[in-house]
N, CA, C and O of each residue as an XYZ file, in Angstrom:
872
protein
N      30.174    199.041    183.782
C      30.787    198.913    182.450
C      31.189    197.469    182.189
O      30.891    196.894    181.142
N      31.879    196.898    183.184
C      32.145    195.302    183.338
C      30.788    194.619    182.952
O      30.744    193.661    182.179
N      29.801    195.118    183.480
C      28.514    194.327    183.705
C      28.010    194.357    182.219
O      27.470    193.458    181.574
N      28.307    195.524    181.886
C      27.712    195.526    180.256
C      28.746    194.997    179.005
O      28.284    194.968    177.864
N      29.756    194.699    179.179
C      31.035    193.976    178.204
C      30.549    192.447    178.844
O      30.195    191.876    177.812
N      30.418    191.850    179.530
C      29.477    190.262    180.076
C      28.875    190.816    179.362
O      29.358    191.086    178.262
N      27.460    191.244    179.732
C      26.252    190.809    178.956
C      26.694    190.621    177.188
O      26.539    189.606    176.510
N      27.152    191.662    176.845
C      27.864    191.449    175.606
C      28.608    190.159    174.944
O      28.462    189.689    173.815
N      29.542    189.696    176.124
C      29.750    188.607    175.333
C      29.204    187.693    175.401
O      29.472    186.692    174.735
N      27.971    187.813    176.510
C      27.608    186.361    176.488
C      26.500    185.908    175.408
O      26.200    184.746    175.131
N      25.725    187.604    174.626
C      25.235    187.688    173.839
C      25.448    187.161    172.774
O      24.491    186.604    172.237
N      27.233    187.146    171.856
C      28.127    186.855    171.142
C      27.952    185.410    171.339
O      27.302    184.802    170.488
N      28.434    184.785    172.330
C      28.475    183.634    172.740
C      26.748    182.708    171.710
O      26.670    182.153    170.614
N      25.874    182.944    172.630
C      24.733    183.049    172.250
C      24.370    182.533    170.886
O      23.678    181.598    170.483
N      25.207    183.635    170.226
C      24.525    183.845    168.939
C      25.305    183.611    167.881
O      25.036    183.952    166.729
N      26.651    182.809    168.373
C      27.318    181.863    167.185
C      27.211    180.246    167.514
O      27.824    179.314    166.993
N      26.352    180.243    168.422
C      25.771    179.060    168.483
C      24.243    178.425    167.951
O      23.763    177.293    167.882
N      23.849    179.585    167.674
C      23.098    179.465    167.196
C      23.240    179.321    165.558
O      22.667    178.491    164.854
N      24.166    180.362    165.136
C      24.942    180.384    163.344
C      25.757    179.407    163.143
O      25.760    178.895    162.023
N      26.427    179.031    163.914
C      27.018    177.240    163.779
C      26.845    176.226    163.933
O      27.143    175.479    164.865
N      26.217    176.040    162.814
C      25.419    174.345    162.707
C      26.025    173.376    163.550
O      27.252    173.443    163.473
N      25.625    172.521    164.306
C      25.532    171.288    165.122
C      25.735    169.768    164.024
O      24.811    169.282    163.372
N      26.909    169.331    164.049
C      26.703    168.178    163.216
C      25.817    167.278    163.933
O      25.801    167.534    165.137
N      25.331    166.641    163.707
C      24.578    164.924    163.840
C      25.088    164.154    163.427
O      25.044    164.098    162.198
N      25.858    163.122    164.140
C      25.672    161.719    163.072
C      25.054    160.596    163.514
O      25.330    159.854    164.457
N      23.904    160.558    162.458
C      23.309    159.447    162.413
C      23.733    158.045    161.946
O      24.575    157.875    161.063
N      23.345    157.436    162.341
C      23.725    155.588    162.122
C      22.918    155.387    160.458
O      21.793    155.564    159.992
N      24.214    154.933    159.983
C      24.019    155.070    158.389
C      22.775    153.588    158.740
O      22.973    152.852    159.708
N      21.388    153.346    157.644
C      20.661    152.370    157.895
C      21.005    150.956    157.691
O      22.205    150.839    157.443
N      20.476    150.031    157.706
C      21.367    148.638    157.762
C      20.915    148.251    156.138
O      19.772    148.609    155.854
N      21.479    147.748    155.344
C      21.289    146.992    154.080
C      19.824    146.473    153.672
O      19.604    146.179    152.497
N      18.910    146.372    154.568
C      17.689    145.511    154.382
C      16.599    146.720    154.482
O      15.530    146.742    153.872
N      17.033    147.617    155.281
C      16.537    148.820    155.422
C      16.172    149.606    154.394
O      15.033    149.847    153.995
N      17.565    150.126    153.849
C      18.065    150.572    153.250
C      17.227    150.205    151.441
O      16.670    151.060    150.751
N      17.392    148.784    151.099
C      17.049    148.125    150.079
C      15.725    147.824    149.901
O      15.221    147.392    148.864
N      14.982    148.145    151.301
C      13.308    147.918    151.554
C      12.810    149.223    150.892
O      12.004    149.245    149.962
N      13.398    150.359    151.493
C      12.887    151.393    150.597
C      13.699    151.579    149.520
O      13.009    152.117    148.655
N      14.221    151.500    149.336
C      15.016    151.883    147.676
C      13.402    151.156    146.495
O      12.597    151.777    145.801
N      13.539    149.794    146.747
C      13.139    148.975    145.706
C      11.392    149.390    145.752
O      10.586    149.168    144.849
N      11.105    150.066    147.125
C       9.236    150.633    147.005
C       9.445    151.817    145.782
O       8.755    151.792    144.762
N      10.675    153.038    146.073
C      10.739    154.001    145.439
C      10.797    153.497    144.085
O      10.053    154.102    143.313
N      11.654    152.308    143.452
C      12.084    152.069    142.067
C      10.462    151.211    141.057
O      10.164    150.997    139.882
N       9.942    151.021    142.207
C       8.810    150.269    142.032
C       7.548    151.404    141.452
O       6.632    150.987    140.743
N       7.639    152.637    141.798
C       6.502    153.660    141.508
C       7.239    154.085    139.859
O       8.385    154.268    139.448
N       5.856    154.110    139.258
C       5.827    154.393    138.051
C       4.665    155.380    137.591
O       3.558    155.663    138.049
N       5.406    155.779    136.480
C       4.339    157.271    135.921
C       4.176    157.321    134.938
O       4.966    156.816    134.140
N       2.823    158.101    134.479
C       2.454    158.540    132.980
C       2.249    160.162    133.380
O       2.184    160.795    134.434
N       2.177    160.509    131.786
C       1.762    162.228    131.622
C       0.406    162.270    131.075
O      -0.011    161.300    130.443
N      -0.116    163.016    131.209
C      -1.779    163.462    131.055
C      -1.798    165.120    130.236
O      -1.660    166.289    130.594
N      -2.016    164.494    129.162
C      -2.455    166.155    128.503
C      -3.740    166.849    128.711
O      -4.882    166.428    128.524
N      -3.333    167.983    129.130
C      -4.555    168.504    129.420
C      -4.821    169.778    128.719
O      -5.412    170.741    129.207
N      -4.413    169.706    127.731
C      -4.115    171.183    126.615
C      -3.120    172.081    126.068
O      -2.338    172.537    126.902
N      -2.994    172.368    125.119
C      -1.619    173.360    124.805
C      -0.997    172.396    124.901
O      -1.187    171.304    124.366
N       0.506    173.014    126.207
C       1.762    171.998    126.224
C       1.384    172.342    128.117
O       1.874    172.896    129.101
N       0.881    172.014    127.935
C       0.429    171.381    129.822
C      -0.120    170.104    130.094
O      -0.962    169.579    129.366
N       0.389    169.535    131.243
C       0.311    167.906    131.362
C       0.385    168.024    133.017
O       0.926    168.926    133.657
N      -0.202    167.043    133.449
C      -0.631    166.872    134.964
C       0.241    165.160    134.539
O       0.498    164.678    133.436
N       0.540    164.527    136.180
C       1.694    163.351    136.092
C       0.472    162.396    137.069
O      -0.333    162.849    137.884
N       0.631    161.286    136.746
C      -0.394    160.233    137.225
C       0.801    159.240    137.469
O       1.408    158.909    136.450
N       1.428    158.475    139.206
C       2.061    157.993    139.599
C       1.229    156.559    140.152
O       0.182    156.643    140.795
N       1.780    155.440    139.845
C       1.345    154.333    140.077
C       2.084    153.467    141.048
O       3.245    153.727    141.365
N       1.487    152.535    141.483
C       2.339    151.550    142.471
C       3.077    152.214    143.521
O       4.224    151.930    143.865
N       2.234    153.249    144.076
C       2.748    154.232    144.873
C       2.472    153.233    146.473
O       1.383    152.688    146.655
N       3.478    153.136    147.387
C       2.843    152.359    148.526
C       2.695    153.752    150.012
O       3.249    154.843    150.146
N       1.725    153.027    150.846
C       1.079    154.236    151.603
C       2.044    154.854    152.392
O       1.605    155.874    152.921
N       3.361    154.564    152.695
C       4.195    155.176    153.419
C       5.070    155.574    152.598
O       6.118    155.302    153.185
N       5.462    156.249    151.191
C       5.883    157.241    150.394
C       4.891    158.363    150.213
O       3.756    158.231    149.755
N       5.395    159.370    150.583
C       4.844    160.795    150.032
C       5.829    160.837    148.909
O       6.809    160.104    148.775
N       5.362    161.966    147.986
C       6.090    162.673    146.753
C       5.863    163.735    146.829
O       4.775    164.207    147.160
N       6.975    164.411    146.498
C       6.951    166.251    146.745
C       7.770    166.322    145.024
O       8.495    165.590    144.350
N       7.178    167.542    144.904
C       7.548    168.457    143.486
C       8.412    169.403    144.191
O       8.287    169.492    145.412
N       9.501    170.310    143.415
C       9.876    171.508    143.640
C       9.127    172.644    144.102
O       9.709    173.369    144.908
N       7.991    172.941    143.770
C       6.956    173.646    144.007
C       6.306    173.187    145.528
O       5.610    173.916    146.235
N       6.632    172.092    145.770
C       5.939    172.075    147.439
C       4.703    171.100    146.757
O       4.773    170.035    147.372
N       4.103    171.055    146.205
C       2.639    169.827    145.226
C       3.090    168.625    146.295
O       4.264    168.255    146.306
N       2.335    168.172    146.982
C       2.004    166.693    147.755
C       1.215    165.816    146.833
O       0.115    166.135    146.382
N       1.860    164.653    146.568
C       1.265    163.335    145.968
C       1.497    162.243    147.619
O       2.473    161.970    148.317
N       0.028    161.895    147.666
C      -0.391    160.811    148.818
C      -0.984    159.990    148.023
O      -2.017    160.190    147.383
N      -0.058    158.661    148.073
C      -0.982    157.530    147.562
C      -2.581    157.684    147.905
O      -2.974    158.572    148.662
N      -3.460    156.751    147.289
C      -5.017    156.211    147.481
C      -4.942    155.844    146.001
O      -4.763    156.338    144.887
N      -5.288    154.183    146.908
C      -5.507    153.195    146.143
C      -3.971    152.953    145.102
O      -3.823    152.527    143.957
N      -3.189    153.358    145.947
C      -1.591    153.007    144.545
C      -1.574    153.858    143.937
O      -0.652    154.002    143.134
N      -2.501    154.717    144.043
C      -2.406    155.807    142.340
C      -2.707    157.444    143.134
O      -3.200    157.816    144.199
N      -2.089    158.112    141.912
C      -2.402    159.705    142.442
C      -1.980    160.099    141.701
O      -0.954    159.684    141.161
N      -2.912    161.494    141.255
C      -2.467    162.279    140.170
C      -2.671    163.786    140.469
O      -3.512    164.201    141.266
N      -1.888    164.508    139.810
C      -2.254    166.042    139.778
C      -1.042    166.942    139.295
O      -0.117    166.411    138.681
N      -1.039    168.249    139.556
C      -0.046    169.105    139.282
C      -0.121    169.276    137.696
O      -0.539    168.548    136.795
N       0.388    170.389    137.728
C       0.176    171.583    136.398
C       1.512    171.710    135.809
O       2.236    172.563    136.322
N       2.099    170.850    134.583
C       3.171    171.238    133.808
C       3.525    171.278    132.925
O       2.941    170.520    132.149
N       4.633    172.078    132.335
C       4.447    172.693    131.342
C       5.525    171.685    130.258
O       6.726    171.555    130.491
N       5.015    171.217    129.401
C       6.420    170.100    128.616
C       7.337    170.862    128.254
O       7.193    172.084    128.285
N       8.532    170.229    127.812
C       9.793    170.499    127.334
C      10.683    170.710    128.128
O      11.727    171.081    127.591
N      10.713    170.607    129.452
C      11.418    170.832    131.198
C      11.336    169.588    131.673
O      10.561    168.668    131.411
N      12.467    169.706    132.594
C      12.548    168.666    133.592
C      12.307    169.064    134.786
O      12.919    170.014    135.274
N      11.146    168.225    135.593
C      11.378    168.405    137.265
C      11.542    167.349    138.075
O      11.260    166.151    138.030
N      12.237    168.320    139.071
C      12.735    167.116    140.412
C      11.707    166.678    141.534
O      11.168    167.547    142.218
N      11.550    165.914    141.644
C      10.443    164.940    142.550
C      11.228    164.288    143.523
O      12.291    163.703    143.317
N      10.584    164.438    144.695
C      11.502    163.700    145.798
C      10.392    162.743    146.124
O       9.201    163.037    146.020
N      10.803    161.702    146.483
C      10.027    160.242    147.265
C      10.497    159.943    148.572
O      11.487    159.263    148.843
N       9.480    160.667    149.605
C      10.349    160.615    150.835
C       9.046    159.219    151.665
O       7.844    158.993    151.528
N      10.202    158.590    152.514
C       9.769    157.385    153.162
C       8.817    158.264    154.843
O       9.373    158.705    155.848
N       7.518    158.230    154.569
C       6.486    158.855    155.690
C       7.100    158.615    157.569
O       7.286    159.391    158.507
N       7.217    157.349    157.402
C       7.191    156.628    158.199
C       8.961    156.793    158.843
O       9.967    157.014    158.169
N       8.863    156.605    160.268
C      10.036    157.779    161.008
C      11.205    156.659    161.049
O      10.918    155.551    161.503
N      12.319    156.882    160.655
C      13.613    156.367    160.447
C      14.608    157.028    161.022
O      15.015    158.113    160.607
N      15.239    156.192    162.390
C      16.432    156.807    163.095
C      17.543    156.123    162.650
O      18.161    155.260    163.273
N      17.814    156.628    161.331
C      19.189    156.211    160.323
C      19.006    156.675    159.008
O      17.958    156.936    158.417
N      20.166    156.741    158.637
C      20.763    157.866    157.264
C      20.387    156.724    156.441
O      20.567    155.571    156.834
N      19.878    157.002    155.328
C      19.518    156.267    154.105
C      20.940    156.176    153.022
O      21.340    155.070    152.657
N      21.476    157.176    152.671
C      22.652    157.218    152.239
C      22.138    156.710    151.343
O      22.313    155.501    151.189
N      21.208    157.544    150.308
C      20.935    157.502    149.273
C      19.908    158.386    148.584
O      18.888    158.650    149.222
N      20.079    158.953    147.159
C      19.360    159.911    146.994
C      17.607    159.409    146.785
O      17.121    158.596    146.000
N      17.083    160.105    147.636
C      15.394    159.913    147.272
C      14.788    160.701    145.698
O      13.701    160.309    145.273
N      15.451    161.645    145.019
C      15.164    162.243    144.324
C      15.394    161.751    143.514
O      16.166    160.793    143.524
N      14.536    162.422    141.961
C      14.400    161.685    140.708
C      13.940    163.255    139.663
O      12.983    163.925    140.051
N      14.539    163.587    138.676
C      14.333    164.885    137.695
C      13.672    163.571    136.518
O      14.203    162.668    135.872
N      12.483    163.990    136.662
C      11.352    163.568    135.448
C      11.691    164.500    134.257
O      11.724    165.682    134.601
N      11.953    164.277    132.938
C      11.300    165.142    131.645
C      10.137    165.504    130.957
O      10.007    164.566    130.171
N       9.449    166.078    130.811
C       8.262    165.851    130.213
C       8.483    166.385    128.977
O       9.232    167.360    128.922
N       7.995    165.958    127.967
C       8.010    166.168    126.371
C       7.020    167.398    126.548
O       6.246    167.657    127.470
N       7.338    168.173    125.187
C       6.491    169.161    125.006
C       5.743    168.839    124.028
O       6.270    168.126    123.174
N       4.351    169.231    123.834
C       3.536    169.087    123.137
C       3.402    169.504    121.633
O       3.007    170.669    121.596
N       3.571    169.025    120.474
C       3.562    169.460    119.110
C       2.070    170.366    118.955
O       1.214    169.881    118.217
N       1.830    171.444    119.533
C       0.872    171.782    119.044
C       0.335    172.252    117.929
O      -0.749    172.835    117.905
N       1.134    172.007    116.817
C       0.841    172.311    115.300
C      -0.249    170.361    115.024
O      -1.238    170.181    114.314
N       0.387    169.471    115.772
C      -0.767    168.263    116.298
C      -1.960    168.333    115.575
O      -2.370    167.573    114.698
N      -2.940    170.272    116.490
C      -4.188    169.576    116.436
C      -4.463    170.801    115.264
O      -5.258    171.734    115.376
N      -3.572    170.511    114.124
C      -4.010    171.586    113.014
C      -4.962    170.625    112.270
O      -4.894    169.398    112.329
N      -5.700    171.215    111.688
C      -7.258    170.765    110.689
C      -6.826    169.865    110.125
O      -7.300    168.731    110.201
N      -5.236    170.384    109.030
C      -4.736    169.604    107.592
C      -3.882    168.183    108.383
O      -3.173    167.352    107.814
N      -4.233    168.260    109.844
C      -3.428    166.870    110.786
C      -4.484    166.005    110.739
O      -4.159    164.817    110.743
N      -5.806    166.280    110.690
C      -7.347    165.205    110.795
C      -7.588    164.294    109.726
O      -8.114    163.186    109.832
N      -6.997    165.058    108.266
C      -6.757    164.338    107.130
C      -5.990    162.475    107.562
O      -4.933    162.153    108.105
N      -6.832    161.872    107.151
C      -5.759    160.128    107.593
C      -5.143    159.870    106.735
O      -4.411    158.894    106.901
N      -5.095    160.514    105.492
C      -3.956    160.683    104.901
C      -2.657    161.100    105.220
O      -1.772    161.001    104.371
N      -2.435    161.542    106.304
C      -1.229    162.199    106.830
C      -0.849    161.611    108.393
O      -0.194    162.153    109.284
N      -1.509    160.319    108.360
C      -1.322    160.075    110.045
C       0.689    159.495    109.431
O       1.281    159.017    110.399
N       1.083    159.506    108.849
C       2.384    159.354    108.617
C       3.271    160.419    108.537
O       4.482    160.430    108.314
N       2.431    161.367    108.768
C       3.328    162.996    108.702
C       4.158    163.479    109.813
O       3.524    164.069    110.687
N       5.473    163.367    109.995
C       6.132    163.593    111.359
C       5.307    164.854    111.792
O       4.643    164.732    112.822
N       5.271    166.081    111.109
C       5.204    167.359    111.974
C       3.323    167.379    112.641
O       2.853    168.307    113.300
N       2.681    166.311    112.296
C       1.285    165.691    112.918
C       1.328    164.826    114.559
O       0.464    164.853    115.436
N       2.389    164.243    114.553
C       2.661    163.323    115.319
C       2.897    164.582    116.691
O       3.807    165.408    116.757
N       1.511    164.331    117.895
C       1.682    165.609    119.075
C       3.106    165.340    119.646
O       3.666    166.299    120.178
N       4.091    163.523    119.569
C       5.508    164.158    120.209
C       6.643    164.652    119.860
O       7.729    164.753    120.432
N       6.102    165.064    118.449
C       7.268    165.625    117.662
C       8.178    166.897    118.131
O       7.550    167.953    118.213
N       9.551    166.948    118.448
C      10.379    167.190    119.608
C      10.819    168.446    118.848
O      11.165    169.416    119.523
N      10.839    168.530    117.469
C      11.466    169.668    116.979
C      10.882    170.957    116.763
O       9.773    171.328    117.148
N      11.904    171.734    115.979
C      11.376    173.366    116.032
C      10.424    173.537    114.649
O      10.759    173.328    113.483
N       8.983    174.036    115.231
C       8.024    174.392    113.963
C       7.685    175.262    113.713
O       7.277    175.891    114.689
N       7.584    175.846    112.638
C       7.144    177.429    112.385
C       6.122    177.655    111.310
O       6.561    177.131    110.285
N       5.050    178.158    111.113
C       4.224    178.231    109.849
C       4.630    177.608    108.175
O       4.165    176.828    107.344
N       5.631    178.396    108.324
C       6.283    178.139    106.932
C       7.277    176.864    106.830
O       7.488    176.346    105.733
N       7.854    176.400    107.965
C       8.351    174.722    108.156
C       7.524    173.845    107.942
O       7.890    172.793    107.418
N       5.908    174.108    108.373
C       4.829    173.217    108.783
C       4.629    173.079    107.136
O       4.653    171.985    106.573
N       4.453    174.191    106.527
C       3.864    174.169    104.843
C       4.521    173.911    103.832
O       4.132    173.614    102.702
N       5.804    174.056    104.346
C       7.255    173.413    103.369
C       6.740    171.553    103.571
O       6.145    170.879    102.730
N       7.088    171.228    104.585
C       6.999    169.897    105.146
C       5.539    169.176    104.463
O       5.413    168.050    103.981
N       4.747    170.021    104.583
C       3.797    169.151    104.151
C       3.115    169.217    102.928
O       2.123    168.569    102.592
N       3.869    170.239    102.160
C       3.773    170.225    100.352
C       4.967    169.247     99.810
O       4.924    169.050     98.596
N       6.273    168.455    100.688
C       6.633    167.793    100.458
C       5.831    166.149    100.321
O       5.690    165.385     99.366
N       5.436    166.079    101.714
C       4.490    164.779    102.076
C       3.704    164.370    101.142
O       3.472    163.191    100.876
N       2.913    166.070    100.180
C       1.807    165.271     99.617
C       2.475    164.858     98.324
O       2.029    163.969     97.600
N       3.470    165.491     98.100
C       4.068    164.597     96.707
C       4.578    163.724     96.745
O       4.750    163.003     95.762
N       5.095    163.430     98.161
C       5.742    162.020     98.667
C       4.759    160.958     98.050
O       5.158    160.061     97.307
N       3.161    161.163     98.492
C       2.039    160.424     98.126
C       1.863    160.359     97.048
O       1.921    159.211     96.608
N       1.609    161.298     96.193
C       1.284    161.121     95.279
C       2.541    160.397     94.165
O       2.251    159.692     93.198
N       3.832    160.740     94.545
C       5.187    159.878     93.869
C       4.595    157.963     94.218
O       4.479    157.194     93.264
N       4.358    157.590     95.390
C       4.396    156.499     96.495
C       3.147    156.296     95.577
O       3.553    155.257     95.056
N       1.801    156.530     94.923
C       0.419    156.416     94.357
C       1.260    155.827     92.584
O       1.182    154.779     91.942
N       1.720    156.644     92.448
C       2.133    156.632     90.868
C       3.241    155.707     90.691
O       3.815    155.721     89.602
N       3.624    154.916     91.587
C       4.791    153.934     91.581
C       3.802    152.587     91.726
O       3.849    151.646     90.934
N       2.876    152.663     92.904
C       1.616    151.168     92.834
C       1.241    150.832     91.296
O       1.279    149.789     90.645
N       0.783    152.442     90.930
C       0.312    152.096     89.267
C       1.403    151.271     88.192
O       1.141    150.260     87.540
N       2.309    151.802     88.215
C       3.399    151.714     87.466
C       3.650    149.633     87.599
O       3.702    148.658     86.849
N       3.718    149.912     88.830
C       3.983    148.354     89.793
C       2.985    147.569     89.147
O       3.308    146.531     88.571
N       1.595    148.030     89.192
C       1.315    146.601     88.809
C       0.177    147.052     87.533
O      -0.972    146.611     87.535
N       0.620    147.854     86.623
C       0.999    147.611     84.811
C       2.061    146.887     84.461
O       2.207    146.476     83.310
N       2.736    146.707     85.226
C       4.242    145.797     84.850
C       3.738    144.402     85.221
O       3.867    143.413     84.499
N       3.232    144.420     86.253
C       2.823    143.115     86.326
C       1.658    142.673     85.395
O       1.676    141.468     85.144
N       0.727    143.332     84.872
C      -0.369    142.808     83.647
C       0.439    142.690     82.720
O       0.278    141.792     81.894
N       1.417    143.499     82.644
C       2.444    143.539     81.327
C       3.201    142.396     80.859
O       3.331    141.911     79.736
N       3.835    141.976     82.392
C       4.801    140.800     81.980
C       4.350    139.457     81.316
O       3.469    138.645     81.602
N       5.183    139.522     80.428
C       5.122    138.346     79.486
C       4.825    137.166     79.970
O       4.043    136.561     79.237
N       5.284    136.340     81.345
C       5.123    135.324     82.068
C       3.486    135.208     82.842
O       2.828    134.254     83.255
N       3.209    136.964     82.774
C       1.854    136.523     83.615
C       1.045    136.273     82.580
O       0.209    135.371     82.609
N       1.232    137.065     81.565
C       0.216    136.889     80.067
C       0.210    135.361     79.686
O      -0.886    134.925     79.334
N       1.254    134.496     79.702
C       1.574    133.008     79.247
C       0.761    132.492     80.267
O      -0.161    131.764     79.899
N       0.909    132.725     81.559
C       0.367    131.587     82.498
C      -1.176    132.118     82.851
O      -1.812    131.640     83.791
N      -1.719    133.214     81.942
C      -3.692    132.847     82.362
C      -3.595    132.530     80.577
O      -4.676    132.070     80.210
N      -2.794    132.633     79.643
C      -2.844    131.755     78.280
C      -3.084    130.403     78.513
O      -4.102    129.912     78.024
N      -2.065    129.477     79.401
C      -2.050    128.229     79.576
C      -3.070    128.153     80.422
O      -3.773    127.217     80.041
N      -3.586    128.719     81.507
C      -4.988    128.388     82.109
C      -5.851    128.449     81.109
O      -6.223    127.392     80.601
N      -6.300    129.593     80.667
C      -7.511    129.649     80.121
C      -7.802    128.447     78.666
O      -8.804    128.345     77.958
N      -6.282    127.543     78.611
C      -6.736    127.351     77.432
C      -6.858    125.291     78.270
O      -7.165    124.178     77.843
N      -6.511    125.742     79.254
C      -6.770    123.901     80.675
C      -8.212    124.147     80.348
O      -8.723    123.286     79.632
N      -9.118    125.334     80.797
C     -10.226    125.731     81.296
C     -10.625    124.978     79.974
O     -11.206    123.894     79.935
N     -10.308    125.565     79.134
C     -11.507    125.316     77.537
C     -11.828    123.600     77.161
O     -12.791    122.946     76.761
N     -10.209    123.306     77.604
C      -9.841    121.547     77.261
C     -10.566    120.869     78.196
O     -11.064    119.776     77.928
N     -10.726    121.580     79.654
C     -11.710    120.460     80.593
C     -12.962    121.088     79.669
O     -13.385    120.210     78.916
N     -13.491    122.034     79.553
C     -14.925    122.067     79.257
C     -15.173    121.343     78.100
O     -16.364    121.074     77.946
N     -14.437    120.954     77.261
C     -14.683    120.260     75.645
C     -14.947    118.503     76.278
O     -15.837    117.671     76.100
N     -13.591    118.525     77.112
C     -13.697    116.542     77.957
C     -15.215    116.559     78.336
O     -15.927    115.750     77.740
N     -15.779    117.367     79.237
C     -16.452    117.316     79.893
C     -17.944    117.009     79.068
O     -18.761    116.110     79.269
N     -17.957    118.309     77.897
C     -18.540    118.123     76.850
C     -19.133    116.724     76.159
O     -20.318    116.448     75.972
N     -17.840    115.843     75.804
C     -17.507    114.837     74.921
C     -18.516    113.943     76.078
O     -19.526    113.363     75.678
N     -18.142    113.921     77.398
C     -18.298    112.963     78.045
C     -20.172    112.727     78.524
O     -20.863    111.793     78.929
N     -20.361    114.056     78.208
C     -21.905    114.075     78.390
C     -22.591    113.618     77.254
O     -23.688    113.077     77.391
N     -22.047    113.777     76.075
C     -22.707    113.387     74.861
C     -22.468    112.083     74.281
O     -22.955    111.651     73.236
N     -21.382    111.295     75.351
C     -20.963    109.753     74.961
C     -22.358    109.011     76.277
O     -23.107    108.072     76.007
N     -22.342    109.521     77.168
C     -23.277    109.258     77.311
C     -24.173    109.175     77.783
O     -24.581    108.490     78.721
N     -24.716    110.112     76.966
C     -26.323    110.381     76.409
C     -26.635    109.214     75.154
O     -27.615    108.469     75.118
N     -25.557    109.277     74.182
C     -25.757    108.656     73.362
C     -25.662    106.943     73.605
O     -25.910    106.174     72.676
N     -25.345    106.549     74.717
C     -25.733    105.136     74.980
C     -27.049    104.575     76.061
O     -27.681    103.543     76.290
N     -26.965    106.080     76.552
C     -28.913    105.945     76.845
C     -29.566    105.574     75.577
O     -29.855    104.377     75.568
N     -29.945    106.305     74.335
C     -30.322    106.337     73.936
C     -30.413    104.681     72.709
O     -31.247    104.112     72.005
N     -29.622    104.600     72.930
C     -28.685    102.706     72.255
C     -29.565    102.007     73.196
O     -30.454    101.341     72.665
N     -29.506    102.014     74.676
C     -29.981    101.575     75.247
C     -31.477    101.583     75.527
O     -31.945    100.860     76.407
């Protein structure tokens, strides 16, 4: 009975050593260390890639060969050639990306490797027909990063406004420059040209026929 209350506790024993974490402390890294990788991580830069709908794959640059990048999802980005791209996401979310240093470090960085990217969501009212018109490349609800809420009847409100916007913005050029044929100052000053024009052509006149007429004396 003794023999089996031992085994018991030593079982116990055992097995809160195992459930009670072991601290470590590691030697926080030295400043140069520390600032060597910080400034590789601050150094990688990214674009988004549409690849349809509101899905976008991330293309990371100036990536150096001893950073990996991990997604939430577990997705591995390995530099080649500085650059790497991939992964499937969906805009209007943010995800967290970690930039972990490959290469083996016996010291605490004491600093976060992670970074929560946003990605915009895609205006897919964008690739509507009445958006191909280049008349409307000034139309917010055309523009694919337009951030707000669209609905059929927002899209057709919005853009029976636009076209009268144009056509108001068309009928104001006209207006603009009848005023300008109109004004009294522009009418005076092709008056006073046109009437320079007539006075050189009469000099000019006079001067051909003065002489001609002393050829002819002559």
């Amino acid at each position: 009975m003794n023999y089996l209350k031992k085994r018991i506790f030593n079982f116990l024993i055992l097995l809160m050593l195992f459930l009670i974490p072991v601290n470590t402390f590691a030697q926080t890294c030295s400043k140069e260390v520390t600032n060597e990788i910080y400034n590789k991580i601050k150094s990688i830069k990214y674009k988004f890639n549409h690849l349809g709908n509101n899905n976008f794959s991330i293309t990371f640059y100036n990536v150096p060969n001893d950073i990996i990048i991990y997604d939430t999802g577990g997705t591995e980005y390995i530099s080649n050639n500085n650059t790497v791209t991939g992964g499937n996401y969906q805009g209007g979310r943010s995800y967290k990306f970690s930039f972990l240093f490959s290469n083996e470090i016996n010291c605490d960085l004491d600093i976060s490797t992670d970074q929560n990217i946003y990605i915009k969501k895609y205006n897919l009212f964008a690739d509507r027909e009445e958006c191909e018109n280049i008349d409307y490349n000034e139309f917010q609800l055309c523009n694919p990063d337009y951030q707000g809420i669209i609905n059929e009847d927002t899209f057709q409100k919005e853009l029976s406004e636009y076209k009268k916007s144009l056509i108001k913005e068309e009928q104001t050029i006209v207006e603009n420059n009848i005023d300008e044929t109109n004004n009294p100052l522009n009418i005076n000053m092709i008056l006073i040209i046109s009437i320079v024009v007539i006075i050189f052509i009469i000099i000019l006149i006079i001067i051909f026929r003065t002489i001609k007429r002393k050829r002819r004396i002559l």
